[in-house]
C-alpha positions, 0 to 999 in steps of 0.5 A: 703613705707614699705620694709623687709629686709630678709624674716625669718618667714613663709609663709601664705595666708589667703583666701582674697588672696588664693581665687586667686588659688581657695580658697572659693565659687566661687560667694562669697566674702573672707571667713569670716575666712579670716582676714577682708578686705578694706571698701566697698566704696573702693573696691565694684564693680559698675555695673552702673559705665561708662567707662573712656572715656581716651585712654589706650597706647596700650598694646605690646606683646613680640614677641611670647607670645600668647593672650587669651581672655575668653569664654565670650569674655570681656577680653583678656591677653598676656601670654609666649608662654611656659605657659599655660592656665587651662579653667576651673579651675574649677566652675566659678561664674554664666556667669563668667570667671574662669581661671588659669595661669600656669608656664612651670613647672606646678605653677599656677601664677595667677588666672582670675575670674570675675562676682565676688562679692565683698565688705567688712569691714577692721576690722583692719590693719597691718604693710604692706610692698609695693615693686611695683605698677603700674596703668593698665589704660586700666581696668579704670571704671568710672574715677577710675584705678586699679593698679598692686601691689605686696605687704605684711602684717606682723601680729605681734599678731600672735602665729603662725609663719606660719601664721605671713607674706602674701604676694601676687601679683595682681590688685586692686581697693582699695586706695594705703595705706600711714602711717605704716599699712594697711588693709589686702590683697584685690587684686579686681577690678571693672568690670561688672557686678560686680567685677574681680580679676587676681593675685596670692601669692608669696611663697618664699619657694616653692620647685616646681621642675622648679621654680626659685632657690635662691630666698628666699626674696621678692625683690629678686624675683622682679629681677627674669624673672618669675615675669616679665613674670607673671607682664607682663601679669596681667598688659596686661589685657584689655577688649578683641579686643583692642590691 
């Protein structure tokens, strides 16, 4: 596992992951533009895959969170009774969900979508830093579990500083990286009858007025109520009607 330390140069989100706030065709894969992401068979979502005949620990929502669940009816996820939901956030992909989750102070902290199409090639990899992962067993398919990760990727080629660092927080199907590089962000998940995806950039020097203040390195934000609070419910995801 790979950790920084400090977080001196800046921020960027290519669009594998800004697609979480909105970034590229609703229906589509990551923009092309985008740094390339991991393999398809790790990552490409299975309409036919059956459902994991394992039972999934219920899920406990703190007292006085609210539950939404989408206009479809397929999934469901707790969220603090101060935060709020945006449905639509705008076109969603055809009978898909495509919502966001906003703080009380008006950031969006992570985006829903599904009926998503997924799968692409990793074309290259980079130093990566893994700082929490946590398996969601109620979104198992066909044997296979996603997993919460908050993670980043260092691009050391890069001339632009602003474009050197991305780091992001959110559920995927593709395999836990080992060794010291990894293939770019690809935070998507299996779910009929394509792919999903629920999760969102971490900016450290975002200045929205409400935000957590002092946090300027990814592991102090960890420690922050605000990533418990948005953890909490991304990894509160389940197919709706179960607890």
């Amino acid at each position: 596992m790979r950790r920084v330390a400090s977080f001196a140069t800046a921020f960027s989100a290519f669009c594998a992951v800004a697609v979480l706030t909105g970034c590229g065709s609703p229906a589509a894969a990551p923009a092309t533009s985008s740094p390339p992401a991991p393999p398809a068979t790790t990552a490409t979502a299975t309409a036919t895959a059956p459902p994991s005949t394992a039972t999934p620990p219920a899920v406990t929502a703190p007292a006085g969170w609210k539950t939404f669940t989408t206009s479809d009816g397929s999934l469901a996820f707790d969220y603090p009774d101060s935060w709020t939901i945006k449905d639509p956030a705008g076109q969603p992909a055809e009978g898909g969900a495509f919502v966001e989750l906003v703080s009380d102070y008006g950031k969006t902290m992570a985006t829903l979508r599904t009926n998503m199409v997924t799968g692409a090639e990793c074309m290259e990899k980079f130093p990566f830093m893994m700082y929490d992962s946590e398996p969601v067993p109620a979104l198992a398919r066909g044997g296979a579990t996603p997993r919460f990760v908050y993670e980043g990727r260092t691009n050391p080629a890069s001339s632009d500083p602003s474009a050197s660092l991305t780091l992001a927080y959110g559920l995927t199907a593709a395999p836990e990286p080992t060794g010291d590089t990894a293939c770019p962000i690809f935070h998507f998940f299996t779910w009929p009858p394509s792919g999903a995806m629920f999760g969102g950039v971490y900016d450290p020097f975002d200045t929205t007025p409400g935000g957590p203040i002092h946090v300027d390195t990814p592991e102090v934000y960890m420690d922050t109520t605000e990533y418990k609070y948005v953890k909490q419910a991304i990894t509160s995801l389940r197919p709706a009607g179960k607890p």
